[in-house]
Structures are given as structure tokens and as C-alpha cells.
N, C-alpha and C positions, 0 to 999 in steps of 0.2 A: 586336386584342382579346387571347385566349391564354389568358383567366380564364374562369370556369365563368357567371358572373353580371357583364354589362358592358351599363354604359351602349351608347346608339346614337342617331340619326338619326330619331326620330318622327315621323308625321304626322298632324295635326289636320285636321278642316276649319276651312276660313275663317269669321270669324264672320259671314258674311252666311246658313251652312248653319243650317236646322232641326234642332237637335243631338236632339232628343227622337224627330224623323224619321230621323235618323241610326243612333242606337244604340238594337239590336235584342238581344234574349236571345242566348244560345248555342241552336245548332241544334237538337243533344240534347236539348233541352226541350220538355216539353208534348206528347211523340209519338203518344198517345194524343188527342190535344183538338182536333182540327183547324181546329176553332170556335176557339183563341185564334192558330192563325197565320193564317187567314181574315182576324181582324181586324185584326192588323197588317199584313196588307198592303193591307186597304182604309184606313188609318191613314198607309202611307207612301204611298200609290201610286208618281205619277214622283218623288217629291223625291229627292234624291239619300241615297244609305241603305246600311246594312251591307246591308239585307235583300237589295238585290240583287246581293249580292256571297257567298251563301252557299246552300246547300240545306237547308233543313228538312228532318231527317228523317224528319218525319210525311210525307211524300211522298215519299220513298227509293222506294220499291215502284210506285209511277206514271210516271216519270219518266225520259227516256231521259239516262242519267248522263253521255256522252259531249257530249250536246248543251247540256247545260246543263251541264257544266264551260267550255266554250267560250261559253259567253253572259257565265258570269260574269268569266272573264276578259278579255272584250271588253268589260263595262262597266270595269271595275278598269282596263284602259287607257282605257275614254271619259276618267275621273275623272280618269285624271292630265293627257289633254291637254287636260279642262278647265281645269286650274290651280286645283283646288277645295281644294287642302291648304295647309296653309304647316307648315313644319319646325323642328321642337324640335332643334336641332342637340347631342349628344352628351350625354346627360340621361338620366336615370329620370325616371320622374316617380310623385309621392307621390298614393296615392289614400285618399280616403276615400268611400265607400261605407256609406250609410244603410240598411239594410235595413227591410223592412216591418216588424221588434218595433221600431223606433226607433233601434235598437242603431247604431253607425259599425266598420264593418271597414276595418283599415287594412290598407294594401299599397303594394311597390313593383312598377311596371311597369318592366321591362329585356329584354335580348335575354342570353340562354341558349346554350351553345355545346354543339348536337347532337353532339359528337363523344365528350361526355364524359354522353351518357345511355344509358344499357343497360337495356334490358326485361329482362334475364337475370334468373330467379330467384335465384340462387348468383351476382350481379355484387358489386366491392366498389367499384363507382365512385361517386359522391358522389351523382349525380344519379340516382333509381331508381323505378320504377313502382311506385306502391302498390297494384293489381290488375292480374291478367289483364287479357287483351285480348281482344275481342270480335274475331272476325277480319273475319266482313261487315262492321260498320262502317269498314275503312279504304280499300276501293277506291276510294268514291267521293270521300274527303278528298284520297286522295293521285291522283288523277286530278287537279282542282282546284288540289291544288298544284305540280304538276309543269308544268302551265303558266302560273303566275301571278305576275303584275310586283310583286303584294303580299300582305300578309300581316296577320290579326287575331287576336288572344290570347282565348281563353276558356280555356286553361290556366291552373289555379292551384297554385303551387308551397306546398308547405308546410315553416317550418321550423322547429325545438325550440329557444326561447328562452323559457324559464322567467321569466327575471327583468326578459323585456317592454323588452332594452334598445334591439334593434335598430330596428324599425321602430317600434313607439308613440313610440319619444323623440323621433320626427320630428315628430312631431305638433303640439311645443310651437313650434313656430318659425315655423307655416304666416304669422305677420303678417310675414313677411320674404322668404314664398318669393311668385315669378310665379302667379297663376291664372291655370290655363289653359282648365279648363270646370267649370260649376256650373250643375247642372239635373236637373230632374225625370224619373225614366225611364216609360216609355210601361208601359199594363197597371197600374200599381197596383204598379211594381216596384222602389218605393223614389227615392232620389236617389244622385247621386254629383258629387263635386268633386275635383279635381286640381292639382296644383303640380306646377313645374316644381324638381327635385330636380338641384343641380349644385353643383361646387365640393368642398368638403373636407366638408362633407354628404354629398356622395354616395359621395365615397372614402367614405369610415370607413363608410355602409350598404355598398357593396361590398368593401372590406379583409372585416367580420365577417360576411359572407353566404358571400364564398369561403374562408374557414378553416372553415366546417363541415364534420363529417365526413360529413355524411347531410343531403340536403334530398331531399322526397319531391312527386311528383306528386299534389296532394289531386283534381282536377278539371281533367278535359281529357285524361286519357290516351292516348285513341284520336287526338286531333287533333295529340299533340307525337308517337306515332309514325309519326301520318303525315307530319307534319316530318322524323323520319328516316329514313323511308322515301324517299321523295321527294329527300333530302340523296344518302341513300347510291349512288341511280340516276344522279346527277347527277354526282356528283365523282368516276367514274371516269374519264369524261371532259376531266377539268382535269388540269392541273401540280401541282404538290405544291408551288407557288409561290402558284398559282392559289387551290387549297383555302385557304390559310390564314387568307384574309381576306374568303372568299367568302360575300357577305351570304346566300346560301340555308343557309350552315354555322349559323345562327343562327336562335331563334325568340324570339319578342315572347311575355313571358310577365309575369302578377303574382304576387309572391312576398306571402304572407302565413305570420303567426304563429302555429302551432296551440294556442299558449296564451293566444292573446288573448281577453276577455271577450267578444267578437261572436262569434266562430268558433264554431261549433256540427255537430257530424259527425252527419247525420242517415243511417238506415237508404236505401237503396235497394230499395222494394218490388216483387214481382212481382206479375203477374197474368195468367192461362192462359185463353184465349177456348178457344171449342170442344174437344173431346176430352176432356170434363172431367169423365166419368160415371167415379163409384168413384174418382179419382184420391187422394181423401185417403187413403180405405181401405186402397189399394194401398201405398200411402207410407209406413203404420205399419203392415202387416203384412211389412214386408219390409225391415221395419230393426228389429233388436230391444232398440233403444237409444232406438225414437219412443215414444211412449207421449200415447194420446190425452188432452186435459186439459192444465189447468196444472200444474204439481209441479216439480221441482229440478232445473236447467237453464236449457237455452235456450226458453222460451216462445214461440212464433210462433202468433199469431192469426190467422186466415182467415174469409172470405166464400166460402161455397159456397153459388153460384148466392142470395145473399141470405141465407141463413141463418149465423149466426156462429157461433165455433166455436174453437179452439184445440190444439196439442201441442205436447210437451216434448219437444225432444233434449237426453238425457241424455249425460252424460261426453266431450262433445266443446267445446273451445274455440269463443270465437263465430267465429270464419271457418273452423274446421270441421264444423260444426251449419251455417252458408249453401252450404258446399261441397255436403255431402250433399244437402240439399235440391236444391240446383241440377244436382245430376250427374243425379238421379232424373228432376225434370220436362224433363231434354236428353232423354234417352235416352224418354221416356212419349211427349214429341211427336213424334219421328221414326219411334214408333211407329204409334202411334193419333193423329195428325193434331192439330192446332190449332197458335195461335201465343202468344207468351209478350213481353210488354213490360215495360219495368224505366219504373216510375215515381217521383219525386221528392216526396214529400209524402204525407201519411196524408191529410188533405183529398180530396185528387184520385182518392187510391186509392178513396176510400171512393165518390167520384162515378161512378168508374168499376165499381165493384164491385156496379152495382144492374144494370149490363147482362146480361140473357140468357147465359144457355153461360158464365159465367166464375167462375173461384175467381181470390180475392183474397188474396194472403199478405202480411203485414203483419209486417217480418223485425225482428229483434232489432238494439238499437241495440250499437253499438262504441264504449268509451270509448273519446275524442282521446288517453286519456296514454297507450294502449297502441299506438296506430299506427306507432310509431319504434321501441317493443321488438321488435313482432311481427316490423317489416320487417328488421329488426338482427338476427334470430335465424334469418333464410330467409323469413319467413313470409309472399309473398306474399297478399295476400286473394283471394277467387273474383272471377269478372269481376262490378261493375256490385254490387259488396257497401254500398258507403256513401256520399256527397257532404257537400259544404260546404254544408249547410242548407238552403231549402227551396229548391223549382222558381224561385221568383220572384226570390229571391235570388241566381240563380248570374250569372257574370260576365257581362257585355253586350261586343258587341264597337263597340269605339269607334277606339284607337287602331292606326296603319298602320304600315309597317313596308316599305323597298322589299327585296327580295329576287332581282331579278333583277337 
């Protein structure tokens, strides 16, 4: 491979598989709702599925992590000495992606060369994390992946093409490329179809994907560092022969266009169960830049305990108006107890915001065109600050990847 962005070796299921049984949301989703991974799994049960190839981390906290890293990678070997794949030999493959407004998100699915991704704040390497990292969430990814024969993308890369050449111009051609799947995804979560992308189409999307000087992680960050994390454990033990071409060196990611008309950067909302008496109080008497009310800044609405409400953070940029907020209720819960989930969707937040004991923050959106200035000038965003549109919307894990 060598390049930052390269075709690879994909695996489908056979078309005798229930693809709708198959592809399941990304885990991250829904962690509060346990009612919608409930239902997908009485949805998939035995059919053969991502579902059982992944943890939900609305169950993190229940669940012995060791032992169910080892389930999942005992089924991921059942599946292959099923023979339930067949292989997209040396391909991207072009997605489109329906989302619930109607709207089509395009992208390209390829394999990504972890040698050249740096979480560093201050990195100048092409490939760069656009938030913090949540640290608990990566033991149990990178458990998981450290022992497993395969791999599934709910990473989405993002990248600045203003003038929509690279990826949408695929678009026009799809009556010439292979279908590979087209169907309906499970939950209400839209559809998706795919082509197989190969030949001097696929050069020319990868020649102009690897001359950028900046593509950014929009979605999936915890799961591509625990690709490198898991990479990094592994290749001390190889040859310097070994590493070069070693499929765990690589992850199965989709790249999309932060300028495309689908793409839409939606807030990441929080919300604090118990310990929640006085917190807003506290929060604006002790920054004297909060100020209760709407007025000139950063606006963030809340639900305390059901009643609504609002304050301004004044003279701070939007990822430093989420920072404060977010240092504040780190530091109030390790105080005074309770726990704090990052939810996808103002809908959800709101369902969830009529339960007992809880304040709802409903955080300030982030224009897409400033996500490549901010990250260009240092500027990191706080952990779990913004996604690629709503909960139902984010990537599904479909396509395989062998890596061991």
C-alpha cells in the first residue's frame, strides 16, 4: 500500500445473507435507550449479523469486557469458517447512503494507513483527530481488537472539497459501476447502496484524497484510536518487513465531503442524571462570563429536572464555551456523584430529559466550514463536541476487512 488512503480486499456477505439482519448501527448509539438495542436484537437474533460481532455500549457497564471480547471474536472466526463472505478484491467501494430527511450521503469506503494518524494536538500529519478522546471508552474496543481475525468501519473521515469534485462526481457513473448491496436499513435508519469503485476511477478518487493536506476524523474516533492503539501493541513484535504490509497496519474507513449538501454537523448533547441539585446555579456563579438567559454568545438551553431554561457563554469561541461547560460538570460529578451521557439528537435528548434527577443541555451547533480552520490553527474540539447528523443516521457497520 504506502499511501494514506488505499484500496483493499473487502468482504461482503453472500447474497443468500439477511443484509437488513446483517447491518446494525455503530455501537456509540442510542446509550441511553436500551429499548432500541433490545429491539435489535430481538430483530436479529441467530441470523448471522454485525450485532454479534460488536458491544453495545449501552451495556459497557454490565458486562464482563473480557469475556465478551472473546465471544465476539469466536463468532468473527465461526463466520469465516462459515464461508459466509465473498471478496471485493482490491476496490473502494462508492456508497450512497439515504438518510431519514431523504437527503443521499456519498462516500468512499477504503483502508487508511494507521501509521500516519496522530491524535496529537500540535500533529502536522494529514490524517488528525477532530476531538479529544474519551479515555474509558477505548479498553473495551481495543480488547476486541487485539484479538480479532476482522474488522468494521463506523469511522467517517472527513474531507474539504468545496467544489464537490472528488467524491460526488462519482456519483454520475453509478450505471457503469458493479452493485454490490441495496437495501433498507433496520429501525427506521434510512437505506443504503454501494458500487464497487475500481480501475482509473478509483485511482483519480485516491491520487486527490492523498494530495490533501488535512483530512479529519468526523465520526468514529474512539474506534480508529483504538485501531492504533491495538496496531501500535502489535508491531513491536514484527520485522520492519513484516509492518509494511501488515493488514492490522490499516483500517476499513468511509471518507466523506464536509461540503456536501447531506452532511450536516449536528451538536453532541449532554445530559447529568443524579447530583443535579443547584448545578446550573453553580455553573453561572462561578464563571463570570455565564450569564443566565439568552443574550450575545454562545446560547445553551437546558432541562432542569423538566423545567426549561437557558445561558449565554459570553466571549469564548464555540469549542471553548463546550470546553467550559464540560470541565465544570467533569470536575461537579466526581464531586457530588451522578453520571453524564453524550447523546446524538435534540429528539432523544428531549425524551430523555423528562426522566427524574436529570438536566438536559442542549449545546450549541458548530458551523462544517470552521472545522478545518479551527483543527488547522491547533484547535482541537472538547471530547464528544459534535457528529455527522442525527443518531439514526450515523454509519452502520456492513463491510469486513481481514486483519489478521
Amino acid at each position: 500500500m504506502g499511501s494514506l488512503f488505499n484500496k483493499s480486499d473487502i468482504y461482503l456477505p453472500k447474497p443468500d445473507i439477511d443484509m437488513e439482519k446483517w447491518t446494525v448501527i455503530a455501537c456509540d448509539q442510542f446509550t441511553s435507550e436500551p429499548d432500541f438495542w433490545n429491539r435489535v436484537q430481538k430483530t436479529v437474533g441467530d441470523a448471522p449479523s454485525t450485532f454479534h460481532m460488536i458491544l453495545p455500549e449501552v451495556w459497557l457497564e454490565e458486562v464482563d469486557e473480557d469475556a465478551v471480547a472473546a465471544e465476539i471474536n469466536a463468532t468473527m472466526e465461526k463466520y469465516l469458517q462459515a464461508d459466509i463472505f465473498r471478496t471485493i478484491p482490491d476496490s473502494f467501494i462508492y456508497v450512497e447512503r439515504t438518510l431519514r430527511n431523504g437527503k443521499i450521503r456519498p462516500g468512499i469506503v477504503g483502508a487508511i494507513d494507521l501509521e500516519q494518524y496522530d491524535v496529537s494536538p500540535d500533529t502536522t500529519s494529514a490524517l488528525r483527530a477532530s476531538e479529544r478522546i474519551i479515555a474509558a471508552r477505548l479498553p473495551s474496543r481495543v480488547k476486541i481488537r487485539r484479538g480479532a481475525p476482522l474488522e468494521m468501519p463506523h469511522v467517517l473521515l472527513l474531507i474539504d472539497d468545496p467544489g464537490q469534485e472528488i467524491i460526488e462526481s462519482i456519483g454520475n457513473d453509478t450505471k457503469n459501476m458493479e452493485l454490490l448491496y441495496d437495501f433498507p436499513l433496520m429501525e427506521d435508519c434510512g437505506h443504503i447502496r454501494g458500487f464497487r469503485l475500481t480501475g482509473a476511477a478509483a485511482d483519480r478518487a485516491a491520487t486527490a484524497i492523498n494530495q490533501l493536506a488535512i483530512i479529519l476524523v468526523g465520526d468514529g474516533n474512539h474506534s480508529l484510536v483504538a485501531a492504533k492503539l491495538a496496531w501500535d501493541e502489535q508491531k513491536v513484535h514484527l520485522t520492519e518487513a513484516q509492518r509494511q504490509n501488515h493488514p492490522a497496519r490499516y483500517a476499513l474507513v468511509e471518507i466523506n465531503n464536509v461540503h456536501d449538501d447531506s452532511l450536516e454537523v449536528e451538536p453532541i448533547h449532554r445530559i447529568v442524571f443524579h447530583g443535579v441539585r443547584d448545578l446550573i446555579g453553580t455553573f453561572i456563579e462561578k464563571h463570570a462570563n455565564v450569564v443566565q438567559g439568552e443574550g450575545e454568545g454562545h446560547v445553551i438551553r437546558y432541562m432542569d429536572r423538566g423545567t426549561p431554561g437557558a445561558f449565554t457563554i459570553q466571549g469564548r469561541t464555540v469549542g471553548e464555551a463546550i470546553d467550559l461547560l464540560q470541565e465544570f460538570l467533569d470536575t461537579h460529578i466526581e464531586t457530588h456523584g451522578g453520571t453524564i451521557d453524550y447523546i446524538h439528537g435534540a429528539e432523544n435528548l428531549e425524551v430523555l430529559a423528562q426522566k427524574a434527577g436529570s438536566i438536559a443541555f442542549f449545546m450549541p451547533i458548530i458551523e462544517k466550514s470552521a472545522l478545518f480552520t479551527s483543527v488547522e490553527q491547533g484547535g482541537v474540539f472538547p471530547k464528544k463536541s459534535f457528529s455527522m447528523g442525527e443518531g439514526a443516521d450515523k454509519r452502520h457497520y456492513l463491510e469486513c476487512r481481514a486483519i489478521r
